[in-house]
NUNU-137673 format. One line per 5 residues: number of its first residue (from 0); their letters; for each residue z negated, x negated, y negated of N, C-alpha, C. Coordinates in nm, 2 decimals, m for minus. Example, Ala and Ser with C-alpha at 12.3 -4.5 7.8 and 13.67 -1.06 7.14 Angstrom:
BEGIN
0) AS) m0.78 m1.32 0.57 m0.78 m1.23 0.45 m0.78 m1.32 0.33; m0.71 m1.28 0.22 m0.71 m1.37 0.11 m0.79 m1.29 0.00
// end
This chain:
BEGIN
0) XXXXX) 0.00 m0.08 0.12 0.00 0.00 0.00 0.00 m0.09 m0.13; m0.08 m0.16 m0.15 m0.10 m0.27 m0.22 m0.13 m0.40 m0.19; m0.07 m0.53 m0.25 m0.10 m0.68 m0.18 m0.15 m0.77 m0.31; m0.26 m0.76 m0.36 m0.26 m0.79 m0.55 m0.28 m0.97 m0.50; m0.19 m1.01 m0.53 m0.16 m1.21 m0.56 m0.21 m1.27 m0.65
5) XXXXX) m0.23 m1.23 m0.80 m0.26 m1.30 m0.88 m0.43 m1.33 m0.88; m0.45 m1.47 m0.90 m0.57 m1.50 m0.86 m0.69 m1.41 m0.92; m0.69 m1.42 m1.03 m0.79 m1.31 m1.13 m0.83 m1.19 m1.07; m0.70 m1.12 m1.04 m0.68 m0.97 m0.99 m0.80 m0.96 m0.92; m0.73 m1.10 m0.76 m0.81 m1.08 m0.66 m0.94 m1.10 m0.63
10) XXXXX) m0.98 m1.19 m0.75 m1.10 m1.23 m0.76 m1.22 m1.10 m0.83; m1.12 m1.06 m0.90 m1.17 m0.92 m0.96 m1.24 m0.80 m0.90; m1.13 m0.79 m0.79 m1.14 m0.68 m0.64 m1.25 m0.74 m0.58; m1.26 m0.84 m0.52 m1.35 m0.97 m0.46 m1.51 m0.86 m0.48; m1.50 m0.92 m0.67 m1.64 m0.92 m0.69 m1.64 m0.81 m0.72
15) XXXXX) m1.58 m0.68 m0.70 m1.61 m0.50 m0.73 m1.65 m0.47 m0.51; m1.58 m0.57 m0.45 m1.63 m0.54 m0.32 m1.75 m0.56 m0.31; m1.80 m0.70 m0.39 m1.88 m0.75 m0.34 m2.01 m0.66 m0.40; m2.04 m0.69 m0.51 m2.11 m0.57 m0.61 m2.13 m0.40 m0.52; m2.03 m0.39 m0.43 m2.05 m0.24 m0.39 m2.15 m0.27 m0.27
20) XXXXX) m2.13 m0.43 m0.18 m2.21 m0.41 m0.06 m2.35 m0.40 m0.13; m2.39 m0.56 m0.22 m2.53 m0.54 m0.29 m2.57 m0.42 m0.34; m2.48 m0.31 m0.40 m2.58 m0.21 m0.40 m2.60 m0.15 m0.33; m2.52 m0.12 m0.21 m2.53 m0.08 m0.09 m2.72 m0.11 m0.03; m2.71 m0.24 m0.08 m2.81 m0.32 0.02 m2.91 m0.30 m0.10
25) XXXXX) m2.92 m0.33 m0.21 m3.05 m0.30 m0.30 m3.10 m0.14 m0.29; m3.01 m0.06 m0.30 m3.01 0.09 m0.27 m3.11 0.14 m0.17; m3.10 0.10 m0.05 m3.16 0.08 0.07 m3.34 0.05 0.07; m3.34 m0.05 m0.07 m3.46 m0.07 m0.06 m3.55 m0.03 m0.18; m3.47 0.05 m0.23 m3.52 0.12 m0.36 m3.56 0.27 m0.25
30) XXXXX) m3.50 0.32 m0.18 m3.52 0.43 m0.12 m3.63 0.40 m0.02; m3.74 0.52 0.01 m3.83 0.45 0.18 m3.73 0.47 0.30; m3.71 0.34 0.38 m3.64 0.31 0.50 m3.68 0.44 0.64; m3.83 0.46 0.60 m3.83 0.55 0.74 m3.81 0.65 0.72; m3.75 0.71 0.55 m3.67 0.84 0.54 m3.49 0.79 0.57
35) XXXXX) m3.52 0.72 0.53 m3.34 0.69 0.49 m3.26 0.68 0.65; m3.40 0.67 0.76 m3.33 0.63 0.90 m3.36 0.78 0.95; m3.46 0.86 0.86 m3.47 0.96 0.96 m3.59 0.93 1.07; m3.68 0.85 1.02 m3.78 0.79 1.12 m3.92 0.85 1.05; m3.93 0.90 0.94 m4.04 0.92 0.89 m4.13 1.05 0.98
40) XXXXX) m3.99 1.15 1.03 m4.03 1.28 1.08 m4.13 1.24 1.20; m4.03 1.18 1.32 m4.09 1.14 1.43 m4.17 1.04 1.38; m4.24 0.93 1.36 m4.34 0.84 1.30 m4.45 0.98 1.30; m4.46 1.05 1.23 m4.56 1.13 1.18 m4.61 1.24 1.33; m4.50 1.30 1.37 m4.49 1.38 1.46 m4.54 1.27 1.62
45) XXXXX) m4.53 1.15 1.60 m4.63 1.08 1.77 m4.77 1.05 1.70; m4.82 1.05 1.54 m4.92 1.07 1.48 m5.05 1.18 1.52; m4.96 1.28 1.50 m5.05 1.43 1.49 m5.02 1.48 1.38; m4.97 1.41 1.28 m4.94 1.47 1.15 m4.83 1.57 1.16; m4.85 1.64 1.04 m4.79 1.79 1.05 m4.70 1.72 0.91
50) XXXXX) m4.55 1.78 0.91 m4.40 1.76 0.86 m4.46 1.78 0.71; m4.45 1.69 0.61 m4.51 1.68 0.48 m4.37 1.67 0.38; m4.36 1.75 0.29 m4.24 1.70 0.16 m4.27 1.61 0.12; m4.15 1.51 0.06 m4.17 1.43 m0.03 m4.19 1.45 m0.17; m4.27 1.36 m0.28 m4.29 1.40 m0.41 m4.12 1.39 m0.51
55) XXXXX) m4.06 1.44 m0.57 m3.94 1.40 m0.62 m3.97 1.29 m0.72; m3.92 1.13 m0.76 m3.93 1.02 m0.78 m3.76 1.01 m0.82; m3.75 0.90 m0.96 m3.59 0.87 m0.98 m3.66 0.72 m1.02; m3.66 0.60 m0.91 m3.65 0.52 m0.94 m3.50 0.42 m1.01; m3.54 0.33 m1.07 m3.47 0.29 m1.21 m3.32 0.28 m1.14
60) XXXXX) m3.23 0.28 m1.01 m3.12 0.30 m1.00 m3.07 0.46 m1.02; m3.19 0.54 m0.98 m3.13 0.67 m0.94 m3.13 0.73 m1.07; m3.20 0.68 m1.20 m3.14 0.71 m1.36 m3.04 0.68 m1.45; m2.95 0.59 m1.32 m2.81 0.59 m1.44 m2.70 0.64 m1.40; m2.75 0.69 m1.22 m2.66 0.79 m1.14 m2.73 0.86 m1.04
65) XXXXX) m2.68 0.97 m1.02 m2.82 1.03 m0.91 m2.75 1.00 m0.74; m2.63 0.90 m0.72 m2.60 0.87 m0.61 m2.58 0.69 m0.61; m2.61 0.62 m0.59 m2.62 0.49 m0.62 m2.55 0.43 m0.48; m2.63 0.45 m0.38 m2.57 0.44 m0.23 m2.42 0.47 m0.20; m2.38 0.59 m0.27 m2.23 0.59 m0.22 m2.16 0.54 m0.36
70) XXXXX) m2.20 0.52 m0.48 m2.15 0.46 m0.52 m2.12 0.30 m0.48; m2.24 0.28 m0.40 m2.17 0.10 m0.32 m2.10 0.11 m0.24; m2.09 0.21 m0.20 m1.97 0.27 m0.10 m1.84 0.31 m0.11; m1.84 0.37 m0.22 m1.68 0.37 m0.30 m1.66 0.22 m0.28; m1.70 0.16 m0.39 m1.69 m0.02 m0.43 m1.62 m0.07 m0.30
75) XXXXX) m1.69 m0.06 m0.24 m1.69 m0.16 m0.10 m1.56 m0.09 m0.02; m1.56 0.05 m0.03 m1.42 0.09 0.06 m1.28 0.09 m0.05; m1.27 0.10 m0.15 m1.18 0.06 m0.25 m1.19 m0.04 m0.31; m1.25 m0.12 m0.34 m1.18 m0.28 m0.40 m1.19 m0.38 m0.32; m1.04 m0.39 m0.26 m0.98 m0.47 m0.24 m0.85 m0.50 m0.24
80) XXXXX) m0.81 m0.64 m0.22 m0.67 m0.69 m0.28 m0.58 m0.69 m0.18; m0.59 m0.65 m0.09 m0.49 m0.60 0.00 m0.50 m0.44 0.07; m0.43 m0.34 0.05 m0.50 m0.22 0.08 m0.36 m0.15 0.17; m0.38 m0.18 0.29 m0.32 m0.13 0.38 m0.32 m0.01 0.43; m0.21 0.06 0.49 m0.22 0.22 0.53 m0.33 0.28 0.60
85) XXXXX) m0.39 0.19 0.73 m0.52 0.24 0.77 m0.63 0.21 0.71; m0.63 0.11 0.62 m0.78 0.13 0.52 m0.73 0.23 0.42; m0.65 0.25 0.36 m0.60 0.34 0.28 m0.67 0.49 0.35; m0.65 0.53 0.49 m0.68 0.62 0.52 m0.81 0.65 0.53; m0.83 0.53 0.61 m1.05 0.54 0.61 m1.10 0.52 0.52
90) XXXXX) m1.05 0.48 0.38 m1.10 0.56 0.23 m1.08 0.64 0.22; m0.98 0.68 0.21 m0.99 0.87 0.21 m1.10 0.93 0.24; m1.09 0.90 0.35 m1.14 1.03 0.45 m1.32 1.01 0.44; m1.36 0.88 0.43 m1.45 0.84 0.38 m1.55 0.88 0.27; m1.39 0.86 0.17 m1.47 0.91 0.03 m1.44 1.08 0.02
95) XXXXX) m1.38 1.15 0.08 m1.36 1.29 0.13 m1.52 1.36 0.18; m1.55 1.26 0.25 m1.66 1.33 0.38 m1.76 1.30 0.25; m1.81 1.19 0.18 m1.88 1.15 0.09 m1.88 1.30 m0.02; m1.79 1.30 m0.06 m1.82 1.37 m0.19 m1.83 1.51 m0.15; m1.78 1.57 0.00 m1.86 1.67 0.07 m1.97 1.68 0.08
100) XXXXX) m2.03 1.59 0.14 m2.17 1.55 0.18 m2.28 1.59 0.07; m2.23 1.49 m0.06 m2.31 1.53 m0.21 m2.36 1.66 m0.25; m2.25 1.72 m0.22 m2.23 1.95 m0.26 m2.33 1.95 m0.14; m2.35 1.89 0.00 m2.46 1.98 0.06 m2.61 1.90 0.03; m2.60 1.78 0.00 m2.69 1.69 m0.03 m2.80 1.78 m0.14
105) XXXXX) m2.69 1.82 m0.28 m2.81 1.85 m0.39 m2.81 1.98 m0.32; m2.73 2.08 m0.30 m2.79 2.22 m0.25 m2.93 2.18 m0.20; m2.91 2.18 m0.07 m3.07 2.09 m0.04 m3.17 2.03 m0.15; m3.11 2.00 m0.19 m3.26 1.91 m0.31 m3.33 2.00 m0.41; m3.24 2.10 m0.43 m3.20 2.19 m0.55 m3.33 2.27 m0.50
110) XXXXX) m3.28 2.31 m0.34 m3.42 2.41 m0.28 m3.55 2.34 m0.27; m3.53 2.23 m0.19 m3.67 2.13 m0.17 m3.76 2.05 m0.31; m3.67 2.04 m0.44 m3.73 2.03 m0.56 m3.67 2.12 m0.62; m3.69 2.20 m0.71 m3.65 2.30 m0.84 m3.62 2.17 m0.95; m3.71 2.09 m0.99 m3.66 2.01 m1.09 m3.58 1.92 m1.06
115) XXXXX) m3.47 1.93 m0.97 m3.36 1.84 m0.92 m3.23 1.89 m1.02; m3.26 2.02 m1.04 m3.15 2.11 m1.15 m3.15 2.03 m1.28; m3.26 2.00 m1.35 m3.29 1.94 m1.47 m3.26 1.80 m1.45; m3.26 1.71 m1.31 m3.22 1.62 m1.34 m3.09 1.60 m1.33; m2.99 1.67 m1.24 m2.88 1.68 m1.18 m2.82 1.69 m1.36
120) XXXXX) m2.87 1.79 m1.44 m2.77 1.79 m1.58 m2.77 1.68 m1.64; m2.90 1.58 m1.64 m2.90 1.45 m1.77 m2.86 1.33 m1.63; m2.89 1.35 m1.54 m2.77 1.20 m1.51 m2.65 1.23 m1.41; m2.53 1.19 m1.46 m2.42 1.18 m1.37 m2.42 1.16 m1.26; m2.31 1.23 m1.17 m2.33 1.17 m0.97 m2.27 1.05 m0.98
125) XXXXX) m2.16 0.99 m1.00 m2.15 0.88 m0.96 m2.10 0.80 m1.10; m2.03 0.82 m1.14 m2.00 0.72 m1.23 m2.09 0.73 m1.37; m2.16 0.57 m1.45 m2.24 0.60 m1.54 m2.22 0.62 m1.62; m2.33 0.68 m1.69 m2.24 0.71 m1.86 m2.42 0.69 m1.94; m2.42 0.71 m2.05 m2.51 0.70 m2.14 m2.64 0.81 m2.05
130) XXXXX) m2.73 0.79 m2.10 m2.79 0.92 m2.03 m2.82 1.03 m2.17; m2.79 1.13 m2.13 m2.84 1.25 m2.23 m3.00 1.23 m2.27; m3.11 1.21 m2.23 m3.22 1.22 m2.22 m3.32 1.17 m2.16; m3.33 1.05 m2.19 m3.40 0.97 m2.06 m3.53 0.93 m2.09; m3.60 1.01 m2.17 m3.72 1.00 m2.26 m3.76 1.15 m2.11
135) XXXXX) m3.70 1.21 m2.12 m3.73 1.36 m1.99 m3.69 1.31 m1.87; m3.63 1.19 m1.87 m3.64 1.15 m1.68 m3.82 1.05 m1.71; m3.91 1.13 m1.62 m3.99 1.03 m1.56 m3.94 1.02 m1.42; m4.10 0.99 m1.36 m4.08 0.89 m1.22 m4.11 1.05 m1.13; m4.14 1.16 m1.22 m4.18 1.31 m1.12 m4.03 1.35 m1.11
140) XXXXX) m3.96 1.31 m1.21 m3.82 1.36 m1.19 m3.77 1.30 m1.03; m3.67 1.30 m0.95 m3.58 1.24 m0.87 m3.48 1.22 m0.83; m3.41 1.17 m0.73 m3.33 1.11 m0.66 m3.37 1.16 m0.54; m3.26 1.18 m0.40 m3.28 1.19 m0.29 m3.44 1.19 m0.26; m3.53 1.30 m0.29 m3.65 1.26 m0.21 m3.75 1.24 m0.15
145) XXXXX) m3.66 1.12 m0.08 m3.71 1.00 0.02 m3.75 0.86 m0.10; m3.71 0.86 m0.17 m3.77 0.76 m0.32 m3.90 0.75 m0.27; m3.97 0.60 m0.29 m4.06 0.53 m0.29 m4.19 0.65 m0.23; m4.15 0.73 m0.09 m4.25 0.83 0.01 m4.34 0.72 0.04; m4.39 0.78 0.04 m4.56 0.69 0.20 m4.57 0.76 0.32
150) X) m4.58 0.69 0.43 m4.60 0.77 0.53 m4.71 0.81 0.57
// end
């Protein structure tokens, strides 16, 4: 589809790949791991503990987009300097199932926090922009959550 030669270009793509894995990987640890694996339920449940919400939290990535994770994910499946028909496709479909996923993601959040509505208007899903109000994002506000839970 595309083969970009010129050194800059590809150096450019390079470091928009590279940038997407790191946030990929910082993302990961901004979020709690034994929600993000889906391990927090069972952990609790071989406990005796009975199925607890999490408090809603927008730590400092999740206030300049409220998806940070797949935004390292775009990065990382679109910049690159050679972009061939079958990666071409498993971006697609990728970023397809992704931006599906989001519409069922905040539904969910929307019910499990009410003030996910209020943050959903002042920060953008994926791409950043200024924030409207960020004097009204605290740390009660959130992101997915699974943000900085305790088990």
């Amino acid at each position: 589809m595309w083969d970009v030669q010129n050194p800059i270009g590809r150096t450019l793509l390079y470091a928009g790949f590279g940038f997407g894995w790191a946030l990929v990987l910082v993302t990961t640890f901004v979020i709690n791991h034994f929600d993000l694996f889906g391990m927090r339920q069972v952990w609790r449940y071989l406990q005796g503990k009975p199925h607890t919400g999490l408090r809603f939290v927008t730590p400092v990535l999740y206030r300049v987009v409220r998806h940070p994770l797949y935004v390292g994910w775009f990065c990382a499946f679109w910049f690159t300097p050679t972009m061939t028909v079958t990666h071409l496709f498993f971006a697609l479909m990728t970023s397809a199932y992704i931006l599906i996923a989001i519409q069922f993601e905040e539904r969910d959040l929307i019910k499990e926090h009410p003030e996910y509505a209020g943050y959903r208007k002042q920060v953008p899903m994926l791409i950043p922009s200024l924030p409207k109000q960020v004097s009204s994002l605290s740390t009660s506000a959130t992101a997915p959550a699974v943000k900085g839970a305790q088990l």
